[in-house]
FISE-910701 format. One line per 10 residues: their letters; for each residue x, y, z of C-alpha. Coordinates in Angstrom, 2 decimals. Example, Ala and Ser with C-alpha at 12.3 -4.5 7.8 and 13.67 -1.06 7.14 Angstrom:
2
as	12.30:-4.50:7.80; 13.67:-1.06:7.14
//
This chain:
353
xxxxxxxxxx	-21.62:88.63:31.61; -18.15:90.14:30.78; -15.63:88.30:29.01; -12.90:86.93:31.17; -9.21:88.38:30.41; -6.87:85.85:31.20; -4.42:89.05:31.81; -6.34:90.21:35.13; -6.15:86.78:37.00; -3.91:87.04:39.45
xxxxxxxxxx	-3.73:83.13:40.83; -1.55:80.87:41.04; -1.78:77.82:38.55; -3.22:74.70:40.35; -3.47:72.34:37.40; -0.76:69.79:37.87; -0.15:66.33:35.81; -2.00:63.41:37.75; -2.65:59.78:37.23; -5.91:59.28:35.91
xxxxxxxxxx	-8.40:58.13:37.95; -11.95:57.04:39.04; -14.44:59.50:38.19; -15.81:59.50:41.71; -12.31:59.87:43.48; -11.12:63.06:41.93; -11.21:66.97:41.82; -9.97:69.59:40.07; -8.45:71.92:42.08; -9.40:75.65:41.85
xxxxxxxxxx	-7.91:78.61:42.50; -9.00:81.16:44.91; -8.30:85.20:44.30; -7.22:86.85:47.56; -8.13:83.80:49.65; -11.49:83.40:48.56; -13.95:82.47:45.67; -15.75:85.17:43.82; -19.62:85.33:43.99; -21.15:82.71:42.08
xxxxxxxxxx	-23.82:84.46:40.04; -26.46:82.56:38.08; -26.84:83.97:34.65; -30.05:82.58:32.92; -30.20:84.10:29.67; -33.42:83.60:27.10; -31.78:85.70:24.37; -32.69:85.40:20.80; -29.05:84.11:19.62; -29.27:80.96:21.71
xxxxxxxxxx	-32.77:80.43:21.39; -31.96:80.82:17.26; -28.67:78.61:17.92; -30.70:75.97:18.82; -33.47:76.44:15.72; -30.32:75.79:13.68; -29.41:72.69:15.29; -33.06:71.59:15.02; -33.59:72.40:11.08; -30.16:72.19:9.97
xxxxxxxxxx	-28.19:70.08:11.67; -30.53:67.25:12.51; -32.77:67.12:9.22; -29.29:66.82:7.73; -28.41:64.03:10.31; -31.74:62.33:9.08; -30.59:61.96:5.49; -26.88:61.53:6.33; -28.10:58.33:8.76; -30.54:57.41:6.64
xxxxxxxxxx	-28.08:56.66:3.94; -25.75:55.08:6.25; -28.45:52.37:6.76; -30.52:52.01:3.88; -30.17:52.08:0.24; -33.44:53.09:-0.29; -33.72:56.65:-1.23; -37.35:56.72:-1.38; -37.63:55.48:2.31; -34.99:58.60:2.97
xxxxxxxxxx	-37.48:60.69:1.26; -40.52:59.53:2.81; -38.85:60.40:6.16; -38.19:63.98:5.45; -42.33:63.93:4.47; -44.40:66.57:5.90; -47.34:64.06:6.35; -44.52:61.48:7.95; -43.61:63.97:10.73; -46.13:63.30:13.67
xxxxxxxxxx	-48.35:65.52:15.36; -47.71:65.51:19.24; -49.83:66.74:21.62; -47.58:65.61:24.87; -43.65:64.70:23.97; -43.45:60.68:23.22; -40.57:60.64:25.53; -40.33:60.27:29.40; -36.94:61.36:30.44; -34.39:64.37:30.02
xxxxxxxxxx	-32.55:63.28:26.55; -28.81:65.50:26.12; -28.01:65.78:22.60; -23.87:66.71:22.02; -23.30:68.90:19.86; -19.83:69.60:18.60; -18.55:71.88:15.37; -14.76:70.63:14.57; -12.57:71.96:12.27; -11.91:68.81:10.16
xxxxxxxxxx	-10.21:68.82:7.33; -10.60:65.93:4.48; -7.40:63.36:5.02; -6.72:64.72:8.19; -7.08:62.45:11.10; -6.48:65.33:13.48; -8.86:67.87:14.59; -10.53:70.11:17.65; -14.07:69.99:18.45; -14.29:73.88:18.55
xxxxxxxxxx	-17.92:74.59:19.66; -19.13:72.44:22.29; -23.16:72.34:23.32; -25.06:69.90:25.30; -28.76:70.41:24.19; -30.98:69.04:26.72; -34.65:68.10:25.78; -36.73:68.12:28.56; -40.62:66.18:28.82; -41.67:67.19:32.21
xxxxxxxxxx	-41.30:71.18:31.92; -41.44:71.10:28.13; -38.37:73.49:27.52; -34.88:73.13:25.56; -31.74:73.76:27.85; -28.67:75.12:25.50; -25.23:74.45:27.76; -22.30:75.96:25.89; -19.00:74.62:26.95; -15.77:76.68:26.19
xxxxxxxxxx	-13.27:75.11:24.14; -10.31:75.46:26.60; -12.28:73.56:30.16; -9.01:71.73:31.82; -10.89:68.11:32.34; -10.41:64.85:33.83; -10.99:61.91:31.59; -11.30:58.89:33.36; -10.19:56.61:30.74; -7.16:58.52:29.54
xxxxxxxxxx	-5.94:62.06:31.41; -6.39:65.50:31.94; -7.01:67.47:28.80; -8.80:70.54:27.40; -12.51:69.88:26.42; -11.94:70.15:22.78; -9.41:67.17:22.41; -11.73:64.84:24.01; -13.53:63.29:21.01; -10.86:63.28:18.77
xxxxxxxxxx	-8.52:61.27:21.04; -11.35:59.36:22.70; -14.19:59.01:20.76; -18.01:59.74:21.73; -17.45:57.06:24.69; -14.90:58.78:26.45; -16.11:62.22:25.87; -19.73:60.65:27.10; -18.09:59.44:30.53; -15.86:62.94:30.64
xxxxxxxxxx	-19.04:64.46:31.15; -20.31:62.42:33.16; -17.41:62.57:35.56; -16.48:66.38:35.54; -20.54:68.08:35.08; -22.84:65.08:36.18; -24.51:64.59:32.92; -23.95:62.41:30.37; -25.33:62.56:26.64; -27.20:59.96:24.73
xxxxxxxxxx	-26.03:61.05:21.73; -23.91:63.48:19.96; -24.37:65.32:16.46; -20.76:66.62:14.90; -20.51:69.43:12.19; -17.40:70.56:10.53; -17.55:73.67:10.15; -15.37:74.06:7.44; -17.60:72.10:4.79; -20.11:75.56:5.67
xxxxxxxxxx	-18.48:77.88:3.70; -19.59:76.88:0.34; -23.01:75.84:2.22; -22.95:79.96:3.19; -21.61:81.09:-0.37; -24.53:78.82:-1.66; -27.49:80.54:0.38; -26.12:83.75:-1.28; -24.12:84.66:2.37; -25.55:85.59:5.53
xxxxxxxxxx	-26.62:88.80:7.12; -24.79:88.82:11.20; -25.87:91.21:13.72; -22.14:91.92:15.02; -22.79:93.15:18.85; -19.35:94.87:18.75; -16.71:96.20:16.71; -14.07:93.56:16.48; -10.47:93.17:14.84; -8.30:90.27:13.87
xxxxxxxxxx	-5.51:89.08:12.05; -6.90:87.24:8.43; -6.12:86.28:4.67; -9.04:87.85:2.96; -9.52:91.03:0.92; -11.34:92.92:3.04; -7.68:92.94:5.29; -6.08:96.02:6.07; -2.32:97.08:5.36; -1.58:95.00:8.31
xxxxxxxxxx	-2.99:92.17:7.69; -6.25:92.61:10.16; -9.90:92.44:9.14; -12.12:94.86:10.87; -15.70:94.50:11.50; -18.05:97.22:13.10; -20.78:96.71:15.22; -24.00:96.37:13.31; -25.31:94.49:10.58; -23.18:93.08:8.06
xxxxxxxxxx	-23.26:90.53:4.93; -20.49:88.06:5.21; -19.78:85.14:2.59; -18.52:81.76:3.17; -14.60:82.30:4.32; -15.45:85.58:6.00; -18.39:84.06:8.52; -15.64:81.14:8.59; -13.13:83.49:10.00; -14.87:85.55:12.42
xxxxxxxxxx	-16.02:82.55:14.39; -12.47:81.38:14.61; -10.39:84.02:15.19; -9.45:84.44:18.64; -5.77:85.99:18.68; -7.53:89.17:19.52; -10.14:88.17:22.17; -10.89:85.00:24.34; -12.92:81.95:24.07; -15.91:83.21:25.43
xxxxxxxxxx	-15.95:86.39:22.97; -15.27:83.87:20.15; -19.01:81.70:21.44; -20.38:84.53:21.45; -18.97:85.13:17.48; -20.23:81.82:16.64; -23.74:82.24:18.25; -24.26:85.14:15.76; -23.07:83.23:12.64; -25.67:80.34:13.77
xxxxxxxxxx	-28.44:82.89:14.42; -28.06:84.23:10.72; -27.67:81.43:9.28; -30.99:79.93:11.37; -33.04:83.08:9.64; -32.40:80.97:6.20; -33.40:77.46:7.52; -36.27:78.14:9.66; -38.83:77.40:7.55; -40.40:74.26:6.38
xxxxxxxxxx	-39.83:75.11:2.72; -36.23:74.94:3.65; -36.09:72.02:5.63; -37.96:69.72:2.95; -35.58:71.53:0.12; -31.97:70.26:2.44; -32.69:67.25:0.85; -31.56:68.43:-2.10; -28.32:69.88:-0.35; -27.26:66.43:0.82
xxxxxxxxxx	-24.76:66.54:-1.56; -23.39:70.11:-0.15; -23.21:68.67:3.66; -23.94:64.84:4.06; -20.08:64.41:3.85; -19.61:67.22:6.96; -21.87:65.79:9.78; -21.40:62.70:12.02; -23.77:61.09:14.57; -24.60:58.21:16.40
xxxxxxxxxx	-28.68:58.75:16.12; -30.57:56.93:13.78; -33.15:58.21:11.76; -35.95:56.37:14.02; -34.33:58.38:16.95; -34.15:61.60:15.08; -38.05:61.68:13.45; -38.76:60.87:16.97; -37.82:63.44:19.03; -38.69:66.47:16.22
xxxxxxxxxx	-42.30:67.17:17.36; -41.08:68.06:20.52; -38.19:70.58:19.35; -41.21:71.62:16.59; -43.66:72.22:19.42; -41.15:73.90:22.12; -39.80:76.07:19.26; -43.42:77.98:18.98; -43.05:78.91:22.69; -39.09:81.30:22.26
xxxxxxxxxx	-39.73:81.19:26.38; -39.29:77.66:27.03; -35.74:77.69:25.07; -32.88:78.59:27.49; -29.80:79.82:26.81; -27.09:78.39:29.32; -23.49:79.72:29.59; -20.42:78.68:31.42; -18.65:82.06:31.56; -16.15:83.84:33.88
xxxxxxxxxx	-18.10:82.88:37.08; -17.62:78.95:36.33; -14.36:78.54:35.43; -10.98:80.28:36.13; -7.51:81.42:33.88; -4.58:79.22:34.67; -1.84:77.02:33.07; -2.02:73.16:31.98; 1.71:71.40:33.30; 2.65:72.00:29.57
xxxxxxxxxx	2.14:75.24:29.64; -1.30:76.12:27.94; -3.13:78.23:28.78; -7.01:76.66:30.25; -9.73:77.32:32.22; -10.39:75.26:35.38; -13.49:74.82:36.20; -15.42:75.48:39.53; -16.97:71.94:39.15; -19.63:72.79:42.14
xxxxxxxxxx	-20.60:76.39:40.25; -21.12:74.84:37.23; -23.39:72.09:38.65; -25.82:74.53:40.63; -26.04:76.22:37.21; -27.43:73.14:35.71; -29.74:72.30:38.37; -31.04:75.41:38.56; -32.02:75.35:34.83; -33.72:71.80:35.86
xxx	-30.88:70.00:34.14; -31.13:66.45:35.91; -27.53:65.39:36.89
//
């Protein structure tokens, strides 16, 4: 799938300022490119990136959730311990679960005293019982949505302006699915995390240039990366997922998915998820979530189990086929999405909506 450039659309802008309504009474309009829709093309990726993306989220981001909840709720550090237990993790045969359960997961730029931020990367993990697999949906930061309890807004600003609530019934509204829970990183608090693993090793699938205050910058002021492998510390991992003056938000996913894959070949094993423990201290003050550690313990066999079969982890993206270039009535730039494309993607994965 090709990259969308915003510079080739040739539409008219359809999103206009509306009341906010019902979830069941309204559409988004989209536009159509010489008086009809392109092709809708199902892209069903099981790459390594996503299917790494989402070991990350399993050993990193939710181990860290257990100790980060755990303290939230209990002073006992020996019960946080115990959880984190090798002979405390059950064994599961078939997952202890009946239904689909969608896990959020959001990265935000967050900064400490700052009450305002963007939920940058945007995935909707899905587990799923019945066909034992894990769905990875990745949302691009600049969706033009409907949310029913406030307005129209790009994805990102959702949860800061409404919460997990209204971003829960946003999706629920615009996609048909709604999360149980949610799991928020800032992304920010990883660069010492990085520096402290030593930095990472990215696989950079192509040569890529952006403005940057590092010393690896050119005359100019641009950083310059080649396609290839190449070790990146804290800041520099920090800005090649951002940067995006140079590119679009789907090239800058794609950016991120590479960080998260290196930084998954450091985590992966149990040695490392026992020792992130002793990292609390490093990230326990960079992740929010609305699981509790009971919720959390429960669902790892299954991720542990599905993770030993790379085939039943699917990578899902909504990409140029699902969502269109326009202008908000402000005058940013979005994407609209094609609300029915992007719901026959997720069936078609077996996404339950």
């Amino acid at each position: 799938m090709h990259p969308a450039n915003g510079n080739n659309w040739s539409g008219q802008s359809m999103a206009r300022p509306v009341a906010p309504k019902k979830s069941s009474q309204f559409k988004i309009p989209i536009p159509k490119f010489n008086g009809r829709m392109p092709k809708f093309k199902f892209k069903f990726n099981l790459t390594t990136i996503l299917g790494a993306l989402f070991i990350f989220f399993a050993c990193l981001t939710m181990i860290t959730t257990l100790i980060a909840v755990a303290q939230h709720f209990s002073s006992d550090k020996k019960a946080v311990a115990a959880s984190l237990d090798e002979e405390n993790i059950p064994v599961m045969v078939t997952p202890n679960f009946s239904n689909q359960i969608k896990i959020l997961l959001l990265g935000s730029d967050l900064r400490p005293n700052d009450g305002s931020f963007r939920t940058d990367a945007i995935m909707m993990v899905v587990l799923d019982p019945d066909l034992m697999q894990i769905n990875v949906v990745s949302f691009p930061r600049d969706l033009w949505v409907q949310v029913p309890s406030l307005w129209e807004m790009k994805i990102n600003q959702v949860f800061q302006l409404g919460g997990f609530e209204a971003t829960a019934e946003m999706f629920a509204a615009n996609f048909g699915i709604r999360p149980d829970y949610y799991v928020m990183t800032n992304f920010n608090g990883f660069t010492q995390f990085i520096d402290n693993r030593g930095g990472l090793e990215v696989n950079i699938a192509s040569d890529f240039s952006d403005r940057c205050d590092l010393p690896l910058q050119d005359a100019n002021g641009d950083c310059y990366v080649q396609q290839g492998t190449m070790h990146m510390d804290g800041p520099t991992a920090l800005w090649y997922v951002r940067a995006r003056a140079s590119s679009n938000d789907i090239d800058r996913n794609r950016r991120e998915q590479e960080v998260l894959y290196a930084l998954a070949k450091k985590m992966v094993s149990f040695q490392s998820i026992t020792k992130l423990s002793q990292m609390k201290d490093e990230i326990q003050d960079n992740v929010e979530t609305n699981m509790t550690i009971e919720q959390a313990v429960k669902l790892m066999p299954f991720v542990a189990m599905v993770l030993n079969q790379p085939e039943k982890i699917n990578s899902i993206a909504i990409g140029e086929d699902h969502a269109y270039p326009s202008w908000s009535w402000d005058g940013m730039w979005i994407l609209l999405p094609d609300i029915e494309a992007i719901q026959n993607l997720l069936r078609e994965a077996g996404i339950k909506l």
